[in-house]
N, C-alpha and C positions, 0 to 999 in steps of 0.2 A: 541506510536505515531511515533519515529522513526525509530523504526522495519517495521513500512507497508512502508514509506516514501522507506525505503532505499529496501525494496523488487519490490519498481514500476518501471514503463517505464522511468520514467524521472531520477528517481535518475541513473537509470544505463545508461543514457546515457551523463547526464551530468559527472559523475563519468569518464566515457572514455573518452571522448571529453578531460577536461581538465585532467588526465592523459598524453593523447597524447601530446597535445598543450603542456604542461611542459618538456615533453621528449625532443620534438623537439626544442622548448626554448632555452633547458640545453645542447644541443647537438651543438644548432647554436652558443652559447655559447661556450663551448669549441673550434669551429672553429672560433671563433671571436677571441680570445686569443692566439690562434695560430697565426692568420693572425698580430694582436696588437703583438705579441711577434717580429716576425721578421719586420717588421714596427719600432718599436722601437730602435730592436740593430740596423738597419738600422741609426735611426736620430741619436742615439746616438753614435753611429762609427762616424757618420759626423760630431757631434758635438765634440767629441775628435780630429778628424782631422783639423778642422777648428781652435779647438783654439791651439793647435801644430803652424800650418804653421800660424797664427797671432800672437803667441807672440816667436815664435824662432828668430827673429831680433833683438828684442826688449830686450831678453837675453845673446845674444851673444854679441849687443853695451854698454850692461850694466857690463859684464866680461872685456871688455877692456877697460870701462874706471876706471875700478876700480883699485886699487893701489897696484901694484906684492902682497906687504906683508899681504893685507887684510885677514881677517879671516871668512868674514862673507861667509858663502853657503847660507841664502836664500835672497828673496829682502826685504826691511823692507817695502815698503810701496803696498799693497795687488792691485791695481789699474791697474796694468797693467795687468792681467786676468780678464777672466768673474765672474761677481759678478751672484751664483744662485737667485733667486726672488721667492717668492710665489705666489700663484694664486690673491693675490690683488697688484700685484707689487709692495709691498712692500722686502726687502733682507730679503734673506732666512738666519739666522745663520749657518745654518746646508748644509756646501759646499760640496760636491761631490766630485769634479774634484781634481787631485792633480797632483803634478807635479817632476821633477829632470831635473837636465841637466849635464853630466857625460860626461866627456873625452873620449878617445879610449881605455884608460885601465879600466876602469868602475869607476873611480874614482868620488862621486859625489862633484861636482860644485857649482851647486847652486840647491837650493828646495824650494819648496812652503812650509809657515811654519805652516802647517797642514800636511807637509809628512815625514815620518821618514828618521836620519838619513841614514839609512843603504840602500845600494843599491838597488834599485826595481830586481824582481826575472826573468824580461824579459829578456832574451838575445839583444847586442847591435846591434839589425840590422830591417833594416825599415820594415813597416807594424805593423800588428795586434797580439795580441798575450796575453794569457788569461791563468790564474788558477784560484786552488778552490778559491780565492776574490777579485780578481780584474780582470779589463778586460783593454788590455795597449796598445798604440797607441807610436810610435816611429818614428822619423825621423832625420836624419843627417846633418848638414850641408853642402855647397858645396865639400867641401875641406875633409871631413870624419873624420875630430878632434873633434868632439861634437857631443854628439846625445843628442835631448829632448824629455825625456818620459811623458805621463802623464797617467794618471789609473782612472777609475771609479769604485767602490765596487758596484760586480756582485749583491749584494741583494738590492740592490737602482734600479737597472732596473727589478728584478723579483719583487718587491713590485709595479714599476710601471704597468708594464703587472696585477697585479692582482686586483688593484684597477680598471682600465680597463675593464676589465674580468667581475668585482663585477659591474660596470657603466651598462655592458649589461643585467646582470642577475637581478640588482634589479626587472627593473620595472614590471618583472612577478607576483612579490610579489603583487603587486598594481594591473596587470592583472588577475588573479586567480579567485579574488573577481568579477571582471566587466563580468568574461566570466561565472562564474558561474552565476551570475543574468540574464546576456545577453542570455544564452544558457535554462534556468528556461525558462523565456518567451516565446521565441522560440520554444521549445519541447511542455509548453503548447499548446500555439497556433496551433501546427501541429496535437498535439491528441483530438482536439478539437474533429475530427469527429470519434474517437473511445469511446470516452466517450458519445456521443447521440446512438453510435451502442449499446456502454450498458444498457445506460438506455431506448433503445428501447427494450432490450434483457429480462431488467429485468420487463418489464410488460406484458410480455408475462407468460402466465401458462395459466391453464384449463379452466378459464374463456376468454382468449385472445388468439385466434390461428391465429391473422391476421398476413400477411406475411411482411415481414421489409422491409421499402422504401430505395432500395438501389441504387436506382437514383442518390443521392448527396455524395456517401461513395468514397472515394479515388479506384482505383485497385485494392491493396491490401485487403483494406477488401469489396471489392465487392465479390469478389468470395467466400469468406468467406459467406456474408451476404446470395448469393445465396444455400451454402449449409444448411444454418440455414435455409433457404422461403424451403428446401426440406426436411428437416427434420421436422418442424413445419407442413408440409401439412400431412406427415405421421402420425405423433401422431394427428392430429385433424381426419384423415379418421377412424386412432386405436380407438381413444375414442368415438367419431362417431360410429361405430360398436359395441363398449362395452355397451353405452347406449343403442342402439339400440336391442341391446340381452337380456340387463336385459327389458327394458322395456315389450319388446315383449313376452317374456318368462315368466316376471309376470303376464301377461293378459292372455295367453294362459291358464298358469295355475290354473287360479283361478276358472275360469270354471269348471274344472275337481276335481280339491281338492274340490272345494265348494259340487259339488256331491257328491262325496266320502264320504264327511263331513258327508250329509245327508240321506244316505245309513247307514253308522254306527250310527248315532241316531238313525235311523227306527228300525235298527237289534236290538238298545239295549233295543229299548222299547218290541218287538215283541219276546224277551228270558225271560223265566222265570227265577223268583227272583233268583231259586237254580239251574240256571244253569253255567255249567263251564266255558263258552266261557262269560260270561258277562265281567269278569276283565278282560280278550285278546280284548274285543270290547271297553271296556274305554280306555286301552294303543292306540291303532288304535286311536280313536276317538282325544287324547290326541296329538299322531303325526302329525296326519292331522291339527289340530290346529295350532302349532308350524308350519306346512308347506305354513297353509296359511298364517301366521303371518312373515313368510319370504319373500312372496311372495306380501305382501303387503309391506314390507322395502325395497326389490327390485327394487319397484314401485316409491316409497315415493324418493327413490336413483337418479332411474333416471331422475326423474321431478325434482330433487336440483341441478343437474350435467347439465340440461337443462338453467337455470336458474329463476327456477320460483317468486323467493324471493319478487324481486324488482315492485313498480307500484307508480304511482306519484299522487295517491289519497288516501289523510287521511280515514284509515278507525276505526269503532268500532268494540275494539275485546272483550271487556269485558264478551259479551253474550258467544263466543269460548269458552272460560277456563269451563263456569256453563256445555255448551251444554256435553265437554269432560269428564268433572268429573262424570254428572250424567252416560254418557256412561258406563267409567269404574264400578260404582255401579254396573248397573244393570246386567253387565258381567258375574257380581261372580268368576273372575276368581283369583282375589287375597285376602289373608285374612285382609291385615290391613289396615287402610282407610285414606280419604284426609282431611285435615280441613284446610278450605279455611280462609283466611285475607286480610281485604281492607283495605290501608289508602289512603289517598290524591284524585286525579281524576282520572277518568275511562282511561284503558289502549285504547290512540289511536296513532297510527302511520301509515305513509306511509309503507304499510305492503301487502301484498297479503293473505285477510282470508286463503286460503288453507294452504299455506306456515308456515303463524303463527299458524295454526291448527296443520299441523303435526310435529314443534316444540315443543309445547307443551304436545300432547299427547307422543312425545316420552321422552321428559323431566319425566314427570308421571313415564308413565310406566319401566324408569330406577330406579326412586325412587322407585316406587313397589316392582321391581323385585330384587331389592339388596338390599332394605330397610328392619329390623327388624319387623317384622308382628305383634310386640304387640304395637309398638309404631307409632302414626299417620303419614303422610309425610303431612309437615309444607310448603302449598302456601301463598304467600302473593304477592299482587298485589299491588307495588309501584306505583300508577299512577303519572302521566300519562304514563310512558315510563321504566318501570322497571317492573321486573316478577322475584320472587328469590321461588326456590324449594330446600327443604333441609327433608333429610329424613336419622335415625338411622340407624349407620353402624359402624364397626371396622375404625378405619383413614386408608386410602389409602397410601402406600409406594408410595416414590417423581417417581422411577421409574413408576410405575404403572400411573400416574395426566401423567407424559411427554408424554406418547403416545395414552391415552384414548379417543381422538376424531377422531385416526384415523381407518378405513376401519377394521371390522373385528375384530378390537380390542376387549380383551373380558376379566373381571376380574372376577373369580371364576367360578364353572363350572353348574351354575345357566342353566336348559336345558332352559329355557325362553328367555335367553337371544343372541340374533343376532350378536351383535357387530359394529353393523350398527347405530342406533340410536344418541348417540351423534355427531358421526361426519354429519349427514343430519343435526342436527340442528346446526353444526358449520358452515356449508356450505351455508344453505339459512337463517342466519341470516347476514352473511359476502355480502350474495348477496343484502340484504333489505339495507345495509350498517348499521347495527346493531351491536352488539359486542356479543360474548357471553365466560363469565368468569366461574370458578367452584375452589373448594378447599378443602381441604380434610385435618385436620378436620373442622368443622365449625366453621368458628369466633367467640371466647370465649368460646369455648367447645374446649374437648378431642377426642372427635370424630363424625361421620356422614360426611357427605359427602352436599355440598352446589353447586347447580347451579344459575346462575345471569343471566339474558335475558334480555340486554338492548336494547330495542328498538330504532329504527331512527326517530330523530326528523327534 
């Protein structure tokens, strides 16, 4: 199931489409994080600058009014800095920002009591200035006896840029899904009109050589369709011709063979009993038989290739099967015989007599000619709409059943036999809109060989 899915039009183009769409996505991404990266150290340089020059008054008034001998470096009460917050405005625990305030000799003063004693690793001079984990903002007093540093740990603004980054990239997750259903649709809907050129395509064969209406087909497959209406004209002119040659060819001939026929009858009655040429005159006579016998299959060929099958009047063919059988009798041309069986009602269908004639006798004389000559071939007439012929044989190899209705086909080297027969009656029972079944060996036996003629009801 998902082998063909993933081999069609849609799957390959949905497959690209969101491929790309993802590419470009991850890509816009990446330059969003770039851009959210300097954006940030941006606010965030401001926001160390800003609280520098808002609370360096506020710690210098707080250094003098404290008492020469005090010992305390940081403030005791956290208020006079920004308090971090969360996204519900609620205080963050977890502060960022930290601070010192250091003399000229770097000695530190006072500090935020989240920063360590020991001196920040900035040099004492204004502006900006960073290592591997922190990032530190400086500035001096008027007078250059105090400078106040404070630091923000560089992985608190790369965590910011990445949640960032993650903000732009989720909602592909969510889009992926929308653009494949959305792109499903779409693709359908656009192959709409290659799916009718198929199944215009696909009822086209030997019985259908009309050219494809390619009025409503996109450009694309106009021209397309235009070389299929030219190709399709050719095989109908080709098979048009082929019928036309056997047809003509079997008619021609029959005239001629049928004389010849009766030429070598004449010679074999007009040679005596003990003469030599009599068995050269039964081989002749015996050729010419078989020649007509082709030449009537040729015939029988091109009228099923015509389409003679089909008529939309119920007819009775019951009387066919007796007229055929008794045929074959009087023939003499084969040793073992038919025995006919009736149940239920008389076979009638929307059938063309000729058509159900020469399916029948070719059904026959397949069982004749491949059937065991001591043991009878078994008709039985399922009425109303059923015809089963089974006659003694070795079972047919599965290879040998796959292709015996086709043209020519021919099993065992039976000189009687054409190769043509089953497939005319495959041909103008499929035209009646009839079916025709066979199998090898016959159902609850070992072997013989069974054909099934269901008629159209």
């Amino acid at each position: 199931m998902f082998g063909g899915f993933f081999k069609s039009l849609t799957a390959g183009i949905m497959i690209r489409v969101v491929i790309w769409v993802s590419l470009c996505w991850a890509i816009a991404a990446g330059l969003a994080a770039f851009v959210i990266h300097d954006e940030l150290t941006e606010s965030f340089d401001s926001g160390l600058r800003e609280t520098v020059q808002g609370n360096l008054p506020l710690a210098v008034e707080f250094l003098m009014d404290r008492p020469s001998n005090a010992k305390t470096t940081h403030i005791p009460a956290r208020t006079s800095l920004p308090v971090n917050h969360d996204v519900d405005g609620e205080e963050d625990p977890e502060e960022y920002i930290i601070y010192q305030i250091r003399d000229a000799s770097g000695r530190v003063l006072l500090r935020s009591d989240n920063a360590l004693e020991t001196p920040f690793t900035a040099p004492l001079m204004a502006g900006f200035w960073e290592d591997e984990t922190f990032r530190y903002y400086s500035e001096p007093t008027v007078g250059g006896s105090l400078f106040m540093q404070v630091a923000e740990p560089l992985a608190h603004r790369r965590e910011a840029t990445f949640e960032s980054a993650l903000a732009v990239l989720l909602p592909l997750f969510v889009l992926v899904p929308a653009l494949l259903v959305a792109i499903w649709f779409s693709v359908r809907g656009g192959m709409r009109p290659i799916y009718r050129f198929r199944q215009d395509l696909d009822r086209r064969g030997a019985g259908n050589m009309e050219a494809i209406a390619i009025d409503d087909l996109p450009s694309e497959l106009a021209a397309m369709g235009q070389d299929v209406n030219l190709l399709l004209d050719r095989l109908r002119a080709a098979i048009s011709a082929e019928r036309a040659f056997a047809s003509n060819s079997a008619h021609e001939l029959r005239t001629p063979i049928a004389s010849m026929l009766a030429q070598t009858q004449q010679l074999l009655t007009e040679l005596p009993a003990e003469s030599p040429h009599r068995e050269r005159a039964r081989l002749i006579e015996k050729s010419l038989g078989r020649l007509r016998r082709l030449s009537e299959k040729l015939l029988q060929w091109s009228r099923a290739e015509a389409g003679l099958g089909k008529t939309d009047e119920v007819q009775e063919l019951d009387p066919i099967i007796d007229m055929l059988i008794e045929d074959i009798h009087r023939s003499g041309r084969f040793k073992n015989t038919i025995s006919l069986h009736r149940q239920g009602a008389a076979l009638r269908a929307p059938m063309d007599p000729d058509a159900f004639g020469i399916c029948v006798g070719n059904l026959l004389e397949n069982a004749l000619v491949h059937g065991d000559v001591d043991t009878p071939v078994q008709v039985l007439v399922d009425g109303p709409g059923r015809l089963i012929v089974e006659n003694a044989c070795a079972a047919l190899p599965q290879n040998v059943l796959a292709k015996i209705t086709r043209r020519f086909a021919r099993h065992g080297n039976s000189p009687e036999s054409s190769g043509l027969g089953l497939s005319i009656v495959a041909a103008l029972i499929d035209q009646a809109g009839g079916s025709f079944a066979y199998a090898s060996p016959c159902p609850g036996r070992k072997d013989g060989f069974q054909a099934v003629l269901t008629l159209p009801q």
